[in-house]
Structures are given as C-alpha cells and as structure tokens.
PQR file of N, CA, C, O and H, with PARSE charges and radii, in Angstrom:
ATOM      1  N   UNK A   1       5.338 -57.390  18.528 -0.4000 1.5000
ATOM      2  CA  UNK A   1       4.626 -56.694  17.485 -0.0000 2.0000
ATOM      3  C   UNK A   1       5.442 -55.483  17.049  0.5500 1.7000
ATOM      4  O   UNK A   1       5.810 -54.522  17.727 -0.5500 1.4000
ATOM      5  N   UNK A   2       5.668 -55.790  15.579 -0.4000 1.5000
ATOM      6  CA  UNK A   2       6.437 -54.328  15.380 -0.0000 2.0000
ATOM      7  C   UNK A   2       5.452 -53.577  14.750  0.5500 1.7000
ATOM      8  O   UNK A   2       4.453 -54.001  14.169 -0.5500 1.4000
ATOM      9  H   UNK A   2       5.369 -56.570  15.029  0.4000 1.0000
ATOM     10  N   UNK A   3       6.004 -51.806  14.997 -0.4000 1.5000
ATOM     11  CA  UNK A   3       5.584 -50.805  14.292 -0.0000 2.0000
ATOM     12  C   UNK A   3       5.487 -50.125  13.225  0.5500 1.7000
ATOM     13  O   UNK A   3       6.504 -49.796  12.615 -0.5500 1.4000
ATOM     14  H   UNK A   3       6.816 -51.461  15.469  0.4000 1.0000
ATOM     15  N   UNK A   4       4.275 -49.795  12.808 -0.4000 1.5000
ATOM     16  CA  UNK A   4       4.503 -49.636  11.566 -0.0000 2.0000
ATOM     17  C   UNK A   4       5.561 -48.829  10.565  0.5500 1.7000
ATOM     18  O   UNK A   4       5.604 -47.659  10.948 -0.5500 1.4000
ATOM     19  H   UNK A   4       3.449 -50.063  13.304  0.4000 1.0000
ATOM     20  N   UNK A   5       6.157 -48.975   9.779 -0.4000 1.5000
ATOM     21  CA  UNK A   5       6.973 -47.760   9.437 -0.0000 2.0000
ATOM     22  C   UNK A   5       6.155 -46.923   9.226  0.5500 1.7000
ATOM     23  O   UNK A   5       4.963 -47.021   8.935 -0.5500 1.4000
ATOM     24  H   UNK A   5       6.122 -49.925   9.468  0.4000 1.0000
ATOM     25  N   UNK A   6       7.280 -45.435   9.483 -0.4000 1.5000
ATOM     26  CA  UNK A   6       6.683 -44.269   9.387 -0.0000 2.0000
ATOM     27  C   UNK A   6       7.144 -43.725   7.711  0.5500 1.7000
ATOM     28  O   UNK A   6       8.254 -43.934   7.220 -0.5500 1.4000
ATOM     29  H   UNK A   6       8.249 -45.356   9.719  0.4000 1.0000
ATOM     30  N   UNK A   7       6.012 -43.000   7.022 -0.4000 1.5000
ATOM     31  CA  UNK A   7       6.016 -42.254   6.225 -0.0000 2.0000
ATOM     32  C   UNK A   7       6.507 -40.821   5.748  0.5500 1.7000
ATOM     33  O   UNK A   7       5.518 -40.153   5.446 -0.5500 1.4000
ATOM     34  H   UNK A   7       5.111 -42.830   7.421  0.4000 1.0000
ATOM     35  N   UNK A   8       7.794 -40.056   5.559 -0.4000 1.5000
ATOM     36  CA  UNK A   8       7.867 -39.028   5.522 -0.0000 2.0000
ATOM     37  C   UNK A   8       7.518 -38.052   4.284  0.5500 1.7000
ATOM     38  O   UNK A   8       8.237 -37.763   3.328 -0.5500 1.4000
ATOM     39  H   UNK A   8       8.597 -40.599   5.804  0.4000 1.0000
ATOM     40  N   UNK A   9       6.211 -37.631   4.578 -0.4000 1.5000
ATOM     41  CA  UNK A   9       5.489 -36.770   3.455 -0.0000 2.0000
ATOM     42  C   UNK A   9       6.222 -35.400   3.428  0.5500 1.7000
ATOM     43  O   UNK A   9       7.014 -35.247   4.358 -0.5500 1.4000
ATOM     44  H   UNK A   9       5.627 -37.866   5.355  0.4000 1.0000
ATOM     45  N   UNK A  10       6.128 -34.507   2.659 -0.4000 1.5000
ATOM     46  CA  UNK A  10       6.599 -33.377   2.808 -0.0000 2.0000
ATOM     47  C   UNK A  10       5.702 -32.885   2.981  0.5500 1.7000
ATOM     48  O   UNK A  10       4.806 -33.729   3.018 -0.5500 1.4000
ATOM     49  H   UNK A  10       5.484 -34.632   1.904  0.4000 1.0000
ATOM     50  N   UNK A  11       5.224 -31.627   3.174 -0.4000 1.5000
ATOM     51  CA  UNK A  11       3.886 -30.730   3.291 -0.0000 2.0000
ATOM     52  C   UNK A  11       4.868 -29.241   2.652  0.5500 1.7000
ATOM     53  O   UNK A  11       5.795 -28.454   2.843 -0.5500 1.4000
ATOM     54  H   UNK A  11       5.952 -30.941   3.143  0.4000 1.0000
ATOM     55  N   UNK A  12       3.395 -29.830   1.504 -0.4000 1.5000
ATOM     56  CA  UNK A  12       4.057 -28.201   0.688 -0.0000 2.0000
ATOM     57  C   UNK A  12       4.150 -27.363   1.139  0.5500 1.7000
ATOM     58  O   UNK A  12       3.701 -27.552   2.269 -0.5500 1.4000
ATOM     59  H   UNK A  12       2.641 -30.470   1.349  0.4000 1.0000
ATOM     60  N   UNK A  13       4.699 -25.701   0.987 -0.4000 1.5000
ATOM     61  CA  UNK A  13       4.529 -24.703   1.292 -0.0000 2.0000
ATOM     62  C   UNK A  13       3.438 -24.112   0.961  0.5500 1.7000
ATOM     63  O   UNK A  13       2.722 -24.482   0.031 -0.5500 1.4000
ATOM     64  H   UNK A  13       5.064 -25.548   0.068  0.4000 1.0000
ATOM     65  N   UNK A  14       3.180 -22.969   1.825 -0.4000 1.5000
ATOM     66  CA  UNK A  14       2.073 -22.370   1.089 -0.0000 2.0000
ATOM     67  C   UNK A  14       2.112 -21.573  -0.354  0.5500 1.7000
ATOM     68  O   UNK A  14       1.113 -21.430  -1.059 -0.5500 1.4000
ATOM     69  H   UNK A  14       3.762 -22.669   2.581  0.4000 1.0000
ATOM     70  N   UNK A  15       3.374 -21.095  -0.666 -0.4000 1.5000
ATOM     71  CA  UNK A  15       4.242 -20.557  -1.402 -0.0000 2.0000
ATOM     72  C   UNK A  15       3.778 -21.783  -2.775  0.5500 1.7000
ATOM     73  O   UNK A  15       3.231 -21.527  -3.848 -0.5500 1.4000
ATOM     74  H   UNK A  15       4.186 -21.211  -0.093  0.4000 1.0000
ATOM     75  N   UNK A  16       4.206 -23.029  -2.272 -0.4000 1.5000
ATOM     76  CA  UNK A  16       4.536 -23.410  -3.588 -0.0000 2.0000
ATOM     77  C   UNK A  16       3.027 -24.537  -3.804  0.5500 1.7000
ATOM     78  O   UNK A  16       2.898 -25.106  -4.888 -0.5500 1.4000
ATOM     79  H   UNK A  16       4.651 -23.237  -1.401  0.4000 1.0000
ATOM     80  N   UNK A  17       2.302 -24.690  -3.029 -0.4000 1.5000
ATOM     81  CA  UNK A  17       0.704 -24.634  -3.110 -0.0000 2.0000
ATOM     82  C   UNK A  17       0.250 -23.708  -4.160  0.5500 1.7000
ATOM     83  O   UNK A  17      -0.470 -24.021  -5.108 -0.5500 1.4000
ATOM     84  H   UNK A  17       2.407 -24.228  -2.149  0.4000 1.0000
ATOM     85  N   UNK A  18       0.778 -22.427  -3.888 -0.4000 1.5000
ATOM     86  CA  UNK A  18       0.359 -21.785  -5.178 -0.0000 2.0000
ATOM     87  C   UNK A  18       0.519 -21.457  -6.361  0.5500 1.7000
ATOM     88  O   UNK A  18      -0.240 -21.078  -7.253 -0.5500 1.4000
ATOM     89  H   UNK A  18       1.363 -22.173  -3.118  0.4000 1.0000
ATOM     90  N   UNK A  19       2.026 -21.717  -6.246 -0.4000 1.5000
ATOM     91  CA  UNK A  19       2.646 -22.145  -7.510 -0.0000 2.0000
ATOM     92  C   UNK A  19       1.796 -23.281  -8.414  0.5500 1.7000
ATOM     93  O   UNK A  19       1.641 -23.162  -9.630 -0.5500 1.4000
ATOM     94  H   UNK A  19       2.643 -22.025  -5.521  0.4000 1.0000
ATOM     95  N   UNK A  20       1.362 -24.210  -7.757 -0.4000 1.5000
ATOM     96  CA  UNK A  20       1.023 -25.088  -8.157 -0.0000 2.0000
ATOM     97  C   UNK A  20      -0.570 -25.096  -9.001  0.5500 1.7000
ATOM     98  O   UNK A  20      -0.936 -25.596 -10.065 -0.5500 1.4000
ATOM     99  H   UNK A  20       1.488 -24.307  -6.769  0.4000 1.0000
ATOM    100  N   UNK A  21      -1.041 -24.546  -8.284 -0.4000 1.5000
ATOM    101  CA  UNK A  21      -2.638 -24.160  -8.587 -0.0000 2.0000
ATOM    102  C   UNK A  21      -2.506 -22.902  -9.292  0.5500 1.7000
ATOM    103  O   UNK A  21      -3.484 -22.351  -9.799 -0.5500 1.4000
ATOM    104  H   UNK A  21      -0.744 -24.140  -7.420  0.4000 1.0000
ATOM    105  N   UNK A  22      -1.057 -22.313  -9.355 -0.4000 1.5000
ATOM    106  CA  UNK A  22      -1.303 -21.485 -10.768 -0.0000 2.0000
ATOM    107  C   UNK A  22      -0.341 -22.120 -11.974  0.5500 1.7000
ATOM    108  O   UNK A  22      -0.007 -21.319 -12.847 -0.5500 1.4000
ATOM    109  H   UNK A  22      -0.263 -22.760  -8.943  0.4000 1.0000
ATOM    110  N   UNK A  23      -0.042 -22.991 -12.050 -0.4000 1.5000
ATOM    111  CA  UNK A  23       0.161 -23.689 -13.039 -0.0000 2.0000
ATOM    112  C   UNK A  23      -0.688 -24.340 -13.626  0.5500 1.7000
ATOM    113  O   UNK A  23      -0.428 -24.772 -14.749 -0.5500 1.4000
ATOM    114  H   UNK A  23      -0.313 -23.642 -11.340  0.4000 1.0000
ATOM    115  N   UNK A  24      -1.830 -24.566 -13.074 -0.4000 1.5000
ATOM    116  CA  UNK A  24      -2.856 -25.488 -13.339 -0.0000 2.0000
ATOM    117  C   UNK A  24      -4.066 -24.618 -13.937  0.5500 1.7000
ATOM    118  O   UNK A  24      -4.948 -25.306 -14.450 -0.5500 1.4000
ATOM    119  H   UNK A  24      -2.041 -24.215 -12.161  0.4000 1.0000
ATOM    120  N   UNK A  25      -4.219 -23.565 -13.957 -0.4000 1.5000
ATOM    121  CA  UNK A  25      -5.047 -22.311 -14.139 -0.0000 2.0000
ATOM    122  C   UNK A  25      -4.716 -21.438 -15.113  0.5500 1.7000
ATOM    123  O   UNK A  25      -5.509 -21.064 -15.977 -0.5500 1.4000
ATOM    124  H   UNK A  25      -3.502 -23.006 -13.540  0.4000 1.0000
ATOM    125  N   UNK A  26      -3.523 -21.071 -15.022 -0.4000 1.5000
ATOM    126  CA  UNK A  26      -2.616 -20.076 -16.156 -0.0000 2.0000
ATOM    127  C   UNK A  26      -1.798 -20.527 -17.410  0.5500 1.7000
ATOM    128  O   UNK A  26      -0.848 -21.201 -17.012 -0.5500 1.4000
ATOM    129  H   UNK A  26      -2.879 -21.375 -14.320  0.4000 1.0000
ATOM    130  N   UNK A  27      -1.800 -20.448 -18.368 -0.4000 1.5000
ATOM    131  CA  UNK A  27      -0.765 -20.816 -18.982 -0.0000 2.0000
ATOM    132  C   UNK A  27       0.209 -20.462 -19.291  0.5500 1.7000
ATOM    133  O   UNK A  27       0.400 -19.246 -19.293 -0.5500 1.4000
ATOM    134  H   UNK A  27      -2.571 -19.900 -18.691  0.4000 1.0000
ATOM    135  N   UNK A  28       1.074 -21.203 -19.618 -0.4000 1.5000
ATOM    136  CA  UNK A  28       3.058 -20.489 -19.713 -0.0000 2.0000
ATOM    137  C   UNK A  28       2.893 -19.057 -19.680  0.5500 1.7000
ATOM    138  O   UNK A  28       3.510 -18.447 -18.806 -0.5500 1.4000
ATOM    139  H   UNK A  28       0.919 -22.191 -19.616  0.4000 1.0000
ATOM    140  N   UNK A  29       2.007 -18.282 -20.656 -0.4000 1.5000
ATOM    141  CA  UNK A  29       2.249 -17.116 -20.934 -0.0000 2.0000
ATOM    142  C   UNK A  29       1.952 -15.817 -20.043  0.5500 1.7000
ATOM    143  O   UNK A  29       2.487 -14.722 -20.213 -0.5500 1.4000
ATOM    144  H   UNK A  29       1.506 -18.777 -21.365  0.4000 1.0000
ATOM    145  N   UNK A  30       1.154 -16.087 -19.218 -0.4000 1.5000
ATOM    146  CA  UNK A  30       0.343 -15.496 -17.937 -0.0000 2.0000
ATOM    147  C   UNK A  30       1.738 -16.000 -17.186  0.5500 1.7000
ATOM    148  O   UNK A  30       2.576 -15.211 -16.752 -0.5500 1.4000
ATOM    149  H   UNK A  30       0.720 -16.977 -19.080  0.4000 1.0000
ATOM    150  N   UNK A  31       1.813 -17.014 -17.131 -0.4000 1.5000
ATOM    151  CA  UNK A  31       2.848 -17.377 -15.827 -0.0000 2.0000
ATOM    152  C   UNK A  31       4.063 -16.249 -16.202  0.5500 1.7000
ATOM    153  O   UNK A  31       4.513 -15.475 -15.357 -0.5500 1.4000
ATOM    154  H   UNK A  31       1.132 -17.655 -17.485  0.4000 1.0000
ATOM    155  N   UNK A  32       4.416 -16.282 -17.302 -0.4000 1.5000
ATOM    156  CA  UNK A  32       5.566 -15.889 -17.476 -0.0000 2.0000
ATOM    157  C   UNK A  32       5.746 -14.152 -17.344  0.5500 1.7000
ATOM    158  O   UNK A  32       6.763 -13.699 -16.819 -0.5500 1.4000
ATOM    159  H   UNK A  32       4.051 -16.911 -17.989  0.4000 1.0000
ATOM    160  N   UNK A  33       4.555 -13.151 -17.923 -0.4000 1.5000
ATOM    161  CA  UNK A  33       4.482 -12.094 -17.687 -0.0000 2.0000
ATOM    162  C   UNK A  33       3.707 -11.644 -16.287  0.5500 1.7000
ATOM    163  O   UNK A  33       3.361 -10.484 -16.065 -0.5500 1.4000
ATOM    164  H   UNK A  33       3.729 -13.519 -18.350  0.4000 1.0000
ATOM    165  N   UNK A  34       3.455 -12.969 -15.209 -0.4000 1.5000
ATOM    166  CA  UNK A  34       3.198 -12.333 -13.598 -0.0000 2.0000
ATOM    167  C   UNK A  34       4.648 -12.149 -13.377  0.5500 1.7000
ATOM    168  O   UNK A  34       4.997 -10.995 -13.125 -0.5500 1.4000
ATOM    169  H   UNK A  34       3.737 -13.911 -15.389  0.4000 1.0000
ATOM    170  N   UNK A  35       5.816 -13.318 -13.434 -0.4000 1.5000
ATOM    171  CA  UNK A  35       7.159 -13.158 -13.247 -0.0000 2.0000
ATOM    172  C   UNK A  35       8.135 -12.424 -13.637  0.5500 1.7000
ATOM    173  O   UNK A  35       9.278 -12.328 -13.188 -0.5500 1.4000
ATOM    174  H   UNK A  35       5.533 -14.255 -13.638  0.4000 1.0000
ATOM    175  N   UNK A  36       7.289 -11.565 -15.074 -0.4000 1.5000
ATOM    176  CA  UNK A  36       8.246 -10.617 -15.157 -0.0000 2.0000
ATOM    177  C   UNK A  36       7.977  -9.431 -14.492  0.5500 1.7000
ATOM    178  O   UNK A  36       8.876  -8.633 -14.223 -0.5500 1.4000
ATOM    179  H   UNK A  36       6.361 -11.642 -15.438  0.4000 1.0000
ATOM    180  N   UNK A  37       6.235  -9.159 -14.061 -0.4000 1.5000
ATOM    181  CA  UNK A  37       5.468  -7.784 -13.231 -0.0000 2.0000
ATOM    182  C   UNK A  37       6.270  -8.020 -12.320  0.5500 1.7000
ATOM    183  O   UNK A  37       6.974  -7.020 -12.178 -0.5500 1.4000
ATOM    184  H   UNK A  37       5.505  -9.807 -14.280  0.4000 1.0000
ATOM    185  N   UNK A  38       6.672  -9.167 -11.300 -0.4000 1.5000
ATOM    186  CA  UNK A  38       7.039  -9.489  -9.918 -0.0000 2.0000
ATOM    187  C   UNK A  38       8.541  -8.683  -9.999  0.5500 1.7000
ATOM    188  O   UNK A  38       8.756  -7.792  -9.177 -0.5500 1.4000
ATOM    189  H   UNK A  38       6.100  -9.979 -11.414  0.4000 1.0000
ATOM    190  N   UNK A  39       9.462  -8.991 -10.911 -0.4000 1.5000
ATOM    191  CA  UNK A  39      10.668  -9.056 -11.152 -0.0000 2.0000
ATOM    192  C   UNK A  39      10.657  -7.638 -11.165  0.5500 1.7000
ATOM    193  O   UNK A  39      11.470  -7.090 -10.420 -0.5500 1.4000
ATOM    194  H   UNK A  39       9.287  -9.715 -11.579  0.4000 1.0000
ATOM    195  N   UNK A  40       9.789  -6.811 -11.963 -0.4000 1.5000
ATOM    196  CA  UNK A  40       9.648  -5.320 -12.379 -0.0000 2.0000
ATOM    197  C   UNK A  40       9.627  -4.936 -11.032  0.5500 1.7000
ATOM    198  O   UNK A  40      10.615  -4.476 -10.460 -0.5500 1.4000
ATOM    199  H   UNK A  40       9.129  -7.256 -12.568  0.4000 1.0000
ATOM    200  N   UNK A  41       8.204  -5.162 -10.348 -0.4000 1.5000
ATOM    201  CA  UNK A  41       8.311  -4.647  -8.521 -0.0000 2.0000
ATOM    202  C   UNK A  41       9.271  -4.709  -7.792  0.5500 1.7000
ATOM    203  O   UNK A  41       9.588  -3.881  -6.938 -0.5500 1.4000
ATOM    204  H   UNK A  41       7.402  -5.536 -10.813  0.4000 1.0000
ATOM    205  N   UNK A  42      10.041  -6.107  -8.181 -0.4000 1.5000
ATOM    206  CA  UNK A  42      11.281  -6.197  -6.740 -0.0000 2.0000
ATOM    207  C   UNK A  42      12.623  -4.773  -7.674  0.5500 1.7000
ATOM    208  O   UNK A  42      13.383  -4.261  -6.851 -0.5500 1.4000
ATOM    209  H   UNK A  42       9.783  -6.780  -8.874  0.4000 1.0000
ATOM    210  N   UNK A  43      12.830  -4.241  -9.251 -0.4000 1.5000
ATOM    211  CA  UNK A  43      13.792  -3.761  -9.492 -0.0000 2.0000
ATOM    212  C   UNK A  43      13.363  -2.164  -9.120  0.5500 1.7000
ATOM    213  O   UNK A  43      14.314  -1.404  -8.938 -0.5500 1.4000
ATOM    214  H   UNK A  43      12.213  -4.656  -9.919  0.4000 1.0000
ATOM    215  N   UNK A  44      12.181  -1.677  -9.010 -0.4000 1.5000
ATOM    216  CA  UNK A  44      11.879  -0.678  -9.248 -0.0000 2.0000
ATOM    217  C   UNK A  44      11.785  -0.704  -7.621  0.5500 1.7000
ATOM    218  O   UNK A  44      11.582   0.455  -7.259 -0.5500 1.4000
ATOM    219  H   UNK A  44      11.408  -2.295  -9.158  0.4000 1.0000
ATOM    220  N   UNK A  45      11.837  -1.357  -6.790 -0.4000 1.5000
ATOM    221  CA  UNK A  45      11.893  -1.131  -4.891 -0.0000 2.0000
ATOM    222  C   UNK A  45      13.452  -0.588  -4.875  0.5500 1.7000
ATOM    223  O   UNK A  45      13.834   0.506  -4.459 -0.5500 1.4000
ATOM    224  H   UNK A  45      12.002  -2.298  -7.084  0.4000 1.0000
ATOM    225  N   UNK A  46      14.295  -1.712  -5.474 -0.4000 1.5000
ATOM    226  CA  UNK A  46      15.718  -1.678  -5.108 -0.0000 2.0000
ATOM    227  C   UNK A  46      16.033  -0.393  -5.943  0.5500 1.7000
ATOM    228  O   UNK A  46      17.031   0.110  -5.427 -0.5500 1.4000
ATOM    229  H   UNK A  46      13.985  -2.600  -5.813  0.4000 1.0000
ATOM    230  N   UNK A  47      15.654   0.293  -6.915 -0.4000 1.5000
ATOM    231  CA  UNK A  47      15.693   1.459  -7.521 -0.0000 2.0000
ATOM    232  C   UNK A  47      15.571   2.861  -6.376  0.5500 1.7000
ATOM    233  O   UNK A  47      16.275   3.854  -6.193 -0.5500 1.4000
ATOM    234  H   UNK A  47      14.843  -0.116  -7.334  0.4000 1.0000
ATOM    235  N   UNK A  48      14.327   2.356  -5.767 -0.4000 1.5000
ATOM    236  CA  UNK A  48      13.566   3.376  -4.972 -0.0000 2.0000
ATOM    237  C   UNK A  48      15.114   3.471  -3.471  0.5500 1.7000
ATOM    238  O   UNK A  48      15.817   4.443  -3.196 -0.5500 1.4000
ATOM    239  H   UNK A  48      13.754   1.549  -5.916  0.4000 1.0000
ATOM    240  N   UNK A  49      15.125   2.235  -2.919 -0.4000 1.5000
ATOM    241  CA  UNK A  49      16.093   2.089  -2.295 -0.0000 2.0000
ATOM    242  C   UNK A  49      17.469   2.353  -2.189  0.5500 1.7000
ATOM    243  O   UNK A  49      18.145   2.496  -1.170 -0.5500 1.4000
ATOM    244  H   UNK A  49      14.554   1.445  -3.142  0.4000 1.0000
ATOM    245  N   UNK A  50      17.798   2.400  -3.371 -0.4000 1.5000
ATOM    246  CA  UNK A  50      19.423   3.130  -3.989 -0.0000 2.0000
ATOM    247  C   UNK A  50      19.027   5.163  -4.192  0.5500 1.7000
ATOM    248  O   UNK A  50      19.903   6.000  -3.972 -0.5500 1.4000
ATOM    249  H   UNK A  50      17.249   2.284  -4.199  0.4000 1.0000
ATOM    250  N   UNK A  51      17.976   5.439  -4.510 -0.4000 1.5000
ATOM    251  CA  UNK A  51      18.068   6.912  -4.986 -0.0000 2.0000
ATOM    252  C   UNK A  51      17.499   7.234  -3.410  0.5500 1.7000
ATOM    253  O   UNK A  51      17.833   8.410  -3.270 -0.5500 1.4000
ATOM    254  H   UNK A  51      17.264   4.760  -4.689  0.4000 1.0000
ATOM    255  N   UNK A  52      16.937   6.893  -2.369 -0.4000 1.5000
ATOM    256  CA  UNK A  52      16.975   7.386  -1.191 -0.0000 2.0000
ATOM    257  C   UNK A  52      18.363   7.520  -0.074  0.5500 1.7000
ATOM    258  O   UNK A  52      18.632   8.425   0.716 -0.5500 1.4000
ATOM    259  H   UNK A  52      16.665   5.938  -2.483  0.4000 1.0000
ATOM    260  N   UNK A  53      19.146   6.137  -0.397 -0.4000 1.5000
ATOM    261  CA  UNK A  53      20.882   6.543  -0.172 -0.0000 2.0000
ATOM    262  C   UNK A  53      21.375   7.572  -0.757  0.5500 1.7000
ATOM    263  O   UNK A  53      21.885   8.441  -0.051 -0.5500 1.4000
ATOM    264  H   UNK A  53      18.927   5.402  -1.039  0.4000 1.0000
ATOM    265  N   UNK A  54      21.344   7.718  -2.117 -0.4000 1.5000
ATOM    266  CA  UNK A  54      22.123   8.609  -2.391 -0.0000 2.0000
ATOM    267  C   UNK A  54      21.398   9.789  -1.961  0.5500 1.7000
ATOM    268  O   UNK A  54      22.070  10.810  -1.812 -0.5500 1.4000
ATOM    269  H   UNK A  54      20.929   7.012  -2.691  0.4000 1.0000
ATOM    270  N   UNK A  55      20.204   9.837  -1.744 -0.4000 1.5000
ATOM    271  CA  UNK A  55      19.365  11.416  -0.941 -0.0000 2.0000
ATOM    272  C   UNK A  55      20.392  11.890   0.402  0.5500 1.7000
ATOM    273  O   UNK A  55      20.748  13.065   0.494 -0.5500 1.4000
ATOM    274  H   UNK A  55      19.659   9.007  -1.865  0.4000 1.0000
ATOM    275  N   UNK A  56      20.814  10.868   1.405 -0.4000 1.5000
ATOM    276  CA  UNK A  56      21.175  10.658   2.180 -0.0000 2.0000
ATOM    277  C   UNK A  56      22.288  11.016   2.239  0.5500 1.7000
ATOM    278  O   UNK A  56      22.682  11.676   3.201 -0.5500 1.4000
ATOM    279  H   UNK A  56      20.524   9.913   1.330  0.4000 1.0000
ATOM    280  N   UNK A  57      23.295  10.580   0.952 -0.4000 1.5000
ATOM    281  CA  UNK A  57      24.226  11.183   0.905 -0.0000 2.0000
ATOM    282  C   UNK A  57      24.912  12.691   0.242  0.5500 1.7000
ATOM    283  O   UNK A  57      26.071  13.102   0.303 -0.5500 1.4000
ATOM    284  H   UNK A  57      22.975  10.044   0.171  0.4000 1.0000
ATOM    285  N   UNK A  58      23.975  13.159  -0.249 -0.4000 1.5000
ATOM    286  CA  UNK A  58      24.155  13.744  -0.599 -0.0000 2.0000
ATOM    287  C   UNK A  58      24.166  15.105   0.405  0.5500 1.7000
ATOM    288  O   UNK A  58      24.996  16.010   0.486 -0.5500 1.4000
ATOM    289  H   UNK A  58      23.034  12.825  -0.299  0.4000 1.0000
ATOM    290  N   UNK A  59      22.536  14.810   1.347 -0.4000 1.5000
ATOM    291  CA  UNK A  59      22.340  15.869   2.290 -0.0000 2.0000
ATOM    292  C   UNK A  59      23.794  15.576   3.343  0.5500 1.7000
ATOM    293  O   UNK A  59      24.373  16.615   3.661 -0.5500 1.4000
ATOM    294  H   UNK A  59      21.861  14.075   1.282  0.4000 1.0000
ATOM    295  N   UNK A  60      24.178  14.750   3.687 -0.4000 1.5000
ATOM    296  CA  UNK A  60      25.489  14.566   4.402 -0.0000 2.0000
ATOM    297  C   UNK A  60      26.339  15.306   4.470  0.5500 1.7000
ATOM    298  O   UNK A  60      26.703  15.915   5.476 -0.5500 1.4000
ATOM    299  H   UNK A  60      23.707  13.906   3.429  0.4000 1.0000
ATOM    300  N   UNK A  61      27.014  15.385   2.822 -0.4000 1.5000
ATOM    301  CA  UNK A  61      27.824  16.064   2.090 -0.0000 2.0000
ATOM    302  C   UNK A  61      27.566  17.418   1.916  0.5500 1.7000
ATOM    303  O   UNK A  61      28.440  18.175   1.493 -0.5500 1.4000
ATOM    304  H   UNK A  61      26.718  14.891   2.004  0.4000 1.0000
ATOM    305  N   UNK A  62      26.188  17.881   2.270 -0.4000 1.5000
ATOM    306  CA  UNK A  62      25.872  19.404   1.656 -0.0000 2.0000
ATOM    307  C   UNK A  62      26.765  20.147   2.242  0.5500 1.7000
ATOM    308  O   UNK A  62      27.512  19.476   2.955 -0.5500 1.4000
ATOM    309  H   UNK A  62      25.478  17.266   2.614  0.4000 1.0000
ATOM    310  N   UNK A  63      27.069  21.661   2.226 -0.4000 1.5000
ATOM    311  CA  UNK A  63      27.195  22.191   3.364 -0.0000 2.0000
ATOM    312  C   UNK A  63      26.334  22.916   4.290  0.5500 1.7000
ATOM    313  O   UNK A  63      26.116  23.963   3.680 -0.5500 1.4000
ATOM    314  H   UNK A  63      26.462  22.206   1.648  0.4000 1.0000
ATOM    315  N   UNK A  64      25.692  22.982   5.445 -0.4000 1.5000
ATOM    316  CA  UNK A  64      25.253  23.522   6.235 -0.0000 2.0000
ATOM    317  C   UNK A  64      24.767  25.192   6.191  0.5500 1.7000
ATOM    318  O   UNK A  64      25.531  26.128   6.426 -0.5500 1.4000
ATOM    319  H   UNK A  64      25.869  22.132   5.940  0.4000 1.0000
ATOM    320  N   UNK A  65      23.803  25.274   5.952 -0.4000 1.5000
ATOM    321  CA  UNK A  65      23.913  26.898   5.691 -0.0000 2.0000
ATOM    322  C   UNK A  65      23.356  27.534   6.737  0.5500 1.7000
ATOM    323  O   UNK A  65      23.322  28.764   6.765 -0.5500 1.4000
ATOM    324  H   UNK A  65      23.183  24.514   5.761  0.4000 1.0000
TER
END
C-alpha cells in the first residue's frame, strides 16, 4: 500500500494575511497613501536617527570646559 502524496501548502504570513484582507477592503488609493504614511514614518525615524549621531558628534568634538 502506498502513501499518499504529500501536499506542500504554504501558510501565509501574518504580514501578508494582511496585506491581503487589505486589498480586499481598501482601494488602490487608501492602499497607496497608508504606504506612503508608512514610508513617511520609516524616513522621519532614520532622520531622527542621523541628527542624534551627529548630537553625538558633535558633543565629542566640543571642547571640555
């Protein structure tokens, strides 16, 4: 008796589960201005992240009084 073949399903992410169910809910235009809010948050972190180096460097560089 042979066995049955096996099936390899993927199992979505949860990530892209939601992708999915917001494609189905939102249209292009919603989709497209959450991705640009998202895009805004991740430039304005890496913003925040670059002017605290240079804080850093700068106090480095001060001189000591």
């Amino acid at each position: 008796m042979q066995a049955a073949p096996i099936r390899a399903t993927a199992i979505p992410s949860f990530a892209g589960a939601l992708r999915a169910i917001e494609s189905l809910l939102l249209g292009g235009g919603q989709r497209t201005a959450r991705q640009n809010a998202w895009t805004s948050v991740l430039e304005d972190r890496r913003r925040a992240k670059d002017r605290v180096e240079a804080q850093r460097v700068l106090d480095a560089a001060a001189p000591h009084a």
